[in-house]
N, C-alpha and C positions, 0 to 999 in steps of 0.2 A: 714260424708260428704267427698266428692272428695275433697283433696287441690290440687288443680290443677297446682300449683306453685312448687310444690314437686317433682308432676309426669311429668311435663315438663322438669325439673331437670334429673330424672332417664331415660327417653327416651332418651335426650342429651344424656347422658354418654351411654346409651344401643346402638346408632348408635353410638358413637367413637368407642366405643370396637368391636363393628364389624368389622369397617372401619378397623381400625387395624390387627386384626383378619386375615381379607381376603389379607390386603395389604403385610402379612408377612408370607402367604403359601409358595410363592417363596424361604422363606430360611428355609424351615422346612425339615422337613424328612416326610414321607408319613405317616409311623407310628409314634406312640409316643415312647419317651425313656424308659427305663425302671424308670429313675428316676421320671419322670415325670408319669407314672401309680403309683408309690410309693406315691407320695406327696396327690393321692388323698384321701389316712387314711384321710386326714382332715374333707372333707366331712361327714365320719362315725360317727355318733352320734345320742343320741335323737333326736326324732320331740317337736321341742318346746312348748311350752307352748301354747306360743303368739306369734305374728306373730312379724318376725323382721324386722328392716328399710331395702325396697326395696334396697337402695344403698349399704348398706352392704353384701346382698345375691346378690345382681347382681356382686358387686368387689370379691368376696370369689370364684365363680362360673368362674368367666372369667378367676383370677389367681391362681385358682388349676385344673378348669375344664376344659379350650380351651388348656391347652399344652399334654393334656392327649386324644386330640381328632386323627380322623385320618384326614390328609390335605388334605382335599378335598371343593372346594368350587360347585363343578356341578351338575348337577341335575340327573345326571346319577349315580351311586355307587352301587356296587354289593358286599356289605362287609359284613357281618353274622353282626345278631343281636342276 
């Protein structure tokens, strides 16, 4: 069953990190660093077993994932995939 106490929890914190996110394009660079494509080895690994606590994959995701992103917040973007 939903705990909806949880997921209230993790939505909170999934708009902060946005917020943030969006609020600190101004001081980034367009691309990512080289260090910051480097950091994302962490990601690499088995698909788990069992599913892990949403807060945990959402913090792992925002601090290896969003600095390795490229700075764009618009809806427009013409970058390869």
């Amino acid at each position: 069953m939903l705990d909806v106490r949880s997921w209230t929890s993790v939505l909170g914190s999934t708009a902060e990190r946005a917020t943030k996110y969006l609020e600190g394009l101004d001081q980034r660079g367009a691309a990512p660093t080289p260090g910051a494509l480097a950091r994302l080895d962490a990601l690499d690994g088995p698909t788990p077993e069992r599913g892990e606590d949403p807060a945990d994959v959402l913090r792992l995701l925002d601090e290896v994932g969003s600095p390795a992103t490229v700075a764009s917040a618009g809806g427009r973007y013409f970058g390869f995939v």
